[in-house]
N, C-alpha and C positions, 0 to 999 in steps of 0.2 A: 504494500500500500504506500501512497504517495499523501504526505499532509502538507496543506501550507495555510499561512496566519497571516490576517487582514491586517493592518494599521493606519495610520492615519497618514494622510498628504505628507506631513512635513517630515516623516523620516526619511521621503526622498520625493522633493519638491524637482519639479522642471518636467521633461516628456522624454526623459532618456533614462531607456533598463540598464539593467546590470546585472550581468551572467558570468558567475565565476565556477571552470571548466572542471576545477579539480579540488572537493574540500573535505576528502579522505575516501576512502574505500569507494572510489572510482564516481561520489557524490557530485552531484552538479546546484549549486547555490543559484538563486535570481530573484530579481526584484523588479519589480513590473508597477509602472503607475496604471491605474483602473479603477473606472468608473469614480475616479475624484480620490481614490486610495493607494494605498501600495500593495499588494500581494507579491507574498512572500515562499518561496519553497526551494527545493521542495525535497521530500524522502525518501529512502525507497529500504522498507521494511519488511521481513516474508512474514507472512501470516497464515496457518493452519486451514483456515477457510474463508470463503466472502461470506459476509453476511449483508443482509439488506442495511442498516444504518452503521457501516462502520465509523470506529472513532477515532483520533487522534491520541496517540500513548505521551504520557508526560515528559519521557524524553523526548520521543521526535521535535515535538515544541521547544522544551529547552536546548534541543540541537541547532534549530532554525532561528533562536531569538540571538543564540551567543554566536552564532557564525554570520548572521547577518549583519549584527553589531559593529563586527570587522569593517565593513562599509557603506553601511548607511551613515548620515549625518549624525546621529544621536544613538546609542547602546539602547533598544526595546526593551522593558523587562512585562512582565506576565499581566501588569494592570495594562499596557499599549494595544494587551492584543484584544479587538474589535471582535472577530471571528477567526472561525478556526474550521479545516472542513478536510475531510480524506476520500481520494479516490483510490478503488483496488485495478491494478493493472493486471490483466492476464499474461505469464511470460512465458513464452518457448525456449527452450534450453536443456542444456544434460542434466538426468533427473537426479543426481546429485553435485549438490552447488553450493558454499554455505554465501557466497558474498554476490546477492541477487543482482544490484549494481551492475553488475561484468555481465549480465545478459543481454543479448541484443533487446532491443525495442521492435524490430520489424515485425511484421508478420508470417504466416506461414499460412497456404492453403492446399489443404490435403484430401485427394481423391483417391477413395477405398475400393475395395474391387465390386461393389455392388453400385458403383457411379456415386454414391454420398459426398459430396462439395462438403469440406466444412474449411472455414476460414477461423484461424483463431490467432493471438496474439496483437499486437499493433497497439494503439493510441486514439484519442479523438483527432487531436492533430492529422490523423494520414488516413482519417476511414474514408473519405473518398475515393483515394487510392486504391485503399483495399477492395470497396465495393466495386470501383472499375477493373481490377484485373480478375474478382471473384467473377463476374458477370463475362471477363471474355475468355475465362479458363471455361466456363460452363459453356459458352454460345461451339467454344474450339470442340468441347466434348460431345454438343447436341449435333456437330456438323452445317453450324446456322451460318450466313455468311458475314463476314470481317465489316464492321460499320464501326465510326471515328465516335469514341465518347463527348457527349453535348455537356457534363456536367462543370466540365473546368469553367467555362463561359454561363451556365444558365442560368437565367434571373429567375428567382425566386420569389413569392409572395414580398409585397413590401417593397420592393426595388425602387432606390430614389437615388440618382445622379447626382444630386448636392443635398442628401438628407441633412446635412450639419445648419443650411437652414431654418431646421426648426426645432434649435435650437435643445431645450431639456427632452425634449421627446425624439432625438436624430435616431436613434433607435429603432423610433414604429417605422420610419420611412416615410411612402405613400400614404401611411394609416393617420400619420401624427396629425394631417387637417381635419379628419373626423373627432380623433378624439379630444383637439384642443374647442372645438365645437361644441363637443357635448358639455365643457366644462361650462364654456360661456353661457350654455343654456339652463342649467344647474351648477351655479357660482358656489354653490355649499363642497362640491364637486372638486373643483379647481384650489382647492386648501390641500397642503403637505401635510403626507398620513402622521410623521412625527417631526419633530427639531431638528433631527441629524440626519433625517434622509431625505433624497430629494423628488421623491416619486409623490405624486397625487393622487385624491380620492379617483377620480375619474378611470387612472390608469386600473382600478381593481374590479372595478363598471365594468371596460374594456375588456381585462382580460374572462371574466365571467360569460358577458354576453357572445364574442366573438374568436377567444383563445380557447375555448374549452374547460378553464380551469375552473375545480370543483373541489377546491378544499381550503382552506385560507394556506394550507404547507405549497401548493400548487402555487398559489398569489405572491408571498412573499420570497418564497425559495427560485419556484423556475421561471418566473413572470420578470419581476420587480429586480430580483438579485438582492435582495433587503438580507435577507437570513445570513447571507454569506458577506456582504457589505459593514452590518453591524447588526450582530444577533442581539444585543438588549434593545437596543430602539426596536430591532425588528416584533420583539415579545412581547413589547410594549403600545405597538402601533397592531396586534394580532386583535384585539376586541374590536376596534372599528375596521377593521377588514373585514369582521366575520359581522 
């Protein structure tokens, strides 16, 4: 599993990351400004099994807070950290290994003698990759004929040429004139859910009526980015969402 820890603008102020290549057992450290924050990571930890809400172990944190310290403007300690969040990566490699690090990242896609496609390994970073060479190992195995993948280039829902535009909402895209609409129409609407975050009632309107989402963990997690941005404002802006 991989954690990393939100903090705030000023432990690294300006629009320029910082990725350092080597920071023991084959670790890779960075710091990324986002969504108005800095995030922070990252780890890579084996763990016995995925479960649906994994956590953050208290040292991966105190790994990420003292080695980031190294180079951000200011040393983090444990009150800095905003949010905290772990993804599990699936890894391909020899199935004995103690130092997971030293495994590739790529993926692997494997056809069994019964034609079963399975594709496993890789990142969010590379899945369209993966989905494009899964879909032309399959088209090579169906005998379908060779066509050039659309997905590098295709617009997707929302697609806006100068979304920055519109400004706190550059986000929705094409969506952001409707929803900045609806606020003007319901001004109670267009009020920020809490102090520290910059999302509006309208945006949890939007995502309800039009994103599918059906749970306030839906709204403030995959919608808004609030839960991962800053989990106490997030907790505390959770009863007017719901």
């Amino acid at each position: 599993q991989g954690t990393h820890v939100v903090l705030s603008r000023e432990f690294l102020p300006g629009d320029t990351a910082i990725m350092v290549p080597r920071v023991g057992e084959g670790r890779v450290m960075f710091a990324i400004p986002w969504q108005g924050h800095t995030l922070v990571g990252t780890t890579d930890s084996p763990i016995p099994a995925a479960s649906l809400e994994p956590r953050p172990l208290e040292e991966e944190i105190d790994f990420l807070l003292r080695t980031a310290g190294r180079y951000l403007r200011r040393v983090p300690g444990r009150r800095d950290v905003l949010s905290a969040f772990t993804g599990i990566r699936p890894l391909v490699g020899p199935r004995q290994t103690r130092v997971t690090a030293a495994i590739s990242r790529d993926h692997t896609i494997h056809v069994d003698p019964a034609g079963l496609v399975t594709t496993t390994g890789g990142k969010w970073t590379t899945y369209r990759r993966m989905a494009e060479e899964t879909v032309d190992r399959i088209a090579r195995l169906a005998g379908l004929p060779a066509r050039p993948c659309v997905t590098p280039s295709l617009r997707i829902h929302g697609f806006d040429a100068d979304a920055a535009r519109h400004g706190a909402l550059a986000g929705y895209g094409a969506d952001a004139p409707a929803i900045a609409a609806l606020a003007e129409r319901e001004p109670a609407l267009g009020e920020r859910l809490h102090g520290e975050l910059t999302s509006i009632a309208t945006e949890v309107v939007w995502a309800a009526r039009h994103e599918m989402a059906r749970t306030v963990e839906d709204v403030l997690a995959r919608r808004l980015r609030a839960l991962f941005l800053n989990a106490r404002a997030a907790i505390e802006a959770a009863p007017r969402v719901a």
